[in-house]
C-alpha positions in Angstrom: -14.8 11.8 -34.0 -12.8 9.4 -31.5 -13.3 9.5 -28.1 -10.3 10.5 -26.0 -9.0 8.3 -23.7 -6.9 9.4 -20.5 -5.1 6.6 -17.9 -4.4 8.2 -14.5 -2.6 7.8 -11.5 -1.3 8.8 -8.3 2.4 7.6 -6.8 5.0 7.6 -4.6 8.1 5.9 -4.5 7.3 3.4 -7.4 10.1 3.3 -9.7 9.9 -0.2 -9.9 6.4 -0.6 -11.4 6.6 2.3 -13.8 8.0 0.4 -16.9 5.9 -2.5 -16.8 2.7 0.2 -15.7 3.7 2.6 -18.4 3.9 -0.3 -21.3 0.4 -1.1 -20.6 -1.1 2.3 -20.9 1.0 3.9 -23.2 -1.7 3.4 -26.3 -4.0 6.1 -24.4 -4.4 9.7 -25.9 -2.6 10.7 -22.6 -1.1 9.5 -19.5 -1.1 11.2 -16.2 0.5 10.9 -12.5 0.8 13.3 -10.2 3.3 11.5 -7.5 3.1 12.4 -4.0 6.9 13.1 -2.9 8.5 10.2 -4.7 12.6 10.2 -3.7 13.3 7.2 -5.5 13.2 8.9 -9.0 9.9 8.1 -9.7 8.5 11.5 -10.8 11.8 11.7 -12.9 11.1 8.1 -14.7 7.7 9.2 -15.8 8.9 12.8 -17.1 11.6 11.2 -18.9 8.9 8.8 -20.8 6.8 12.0 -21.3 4.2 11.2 -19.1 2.1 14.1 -18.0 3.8 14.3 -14.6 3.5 17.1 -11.5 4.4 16.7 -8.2 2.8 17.6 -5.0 3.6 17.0 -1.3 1.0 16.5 1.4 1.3 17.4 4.9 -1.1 15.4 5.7 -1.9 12.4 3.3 -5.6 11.2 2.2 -6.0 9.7 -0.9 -9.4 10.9 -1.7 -7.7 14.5 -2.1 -4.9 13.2 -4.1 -6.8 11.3 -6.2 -8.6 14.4 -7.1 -6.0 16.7 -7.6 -4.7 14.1 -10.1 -7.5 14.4 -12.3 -6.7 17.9 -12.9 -4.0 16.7 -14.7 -6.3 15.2 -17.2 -6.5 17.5 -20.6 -9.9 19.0 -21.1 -10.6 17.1 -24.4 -10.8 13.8 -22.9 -13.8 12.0 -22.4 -12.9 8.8 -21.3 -10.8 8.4 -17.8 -9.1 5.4 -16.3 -7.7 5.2 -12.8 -4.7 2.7 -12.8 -2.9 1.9 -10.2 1.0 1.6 -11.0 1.5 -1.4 -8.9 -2.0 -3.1 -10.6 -1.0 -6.9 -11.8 2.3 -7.3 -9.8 3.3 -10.9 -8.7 4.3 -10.1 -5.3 1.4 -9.2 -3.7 
């Protein structure tokens, strides 16, 4: 039986990164991003590719708690999870 492999993410406001990000990760099992208040279209963008997308506000930002409250986006069958960043591998750093 194959291992199933899940790529996650957290964003906000990175329309601009999600093609390039998404064609990279698209050969996982599934694909996940829970974006963080994006108004840019964003959360749209990765909906419309058919990422599993939900979105949730903070009143207070950390990233620890976001990054865990994206892993419950993660499908119970996976085994195998990968944190990647949407902007990972740009040129304009």
């Amino acid at each position: 039986m194959d291992k199933k492999i899940c790529v996650y993410a957290i964003c906000k406001n990175e329309i601009k990164f999600i093609d390039r990000w998404y064609n990279s990760v698209k050969e996982a099992d599934y694909v996940c991003v829970l974006d963080t208040g994006s108004d840019d279209g964003s959360f749209q963008k990765l909906k419309s590719l058919g990422v599993i997308s939900k979105q949730k506000k903070y009143s207070t930002f950390r990233f620890d708690v976001a990054r865990n409250d994206s892993l419950k986006l993660v499908p119970d069958d996976c085994e195998i999870c990968v944190c990647v960043d949407l902007d990972e591998g740009r040129g304009d750093r």
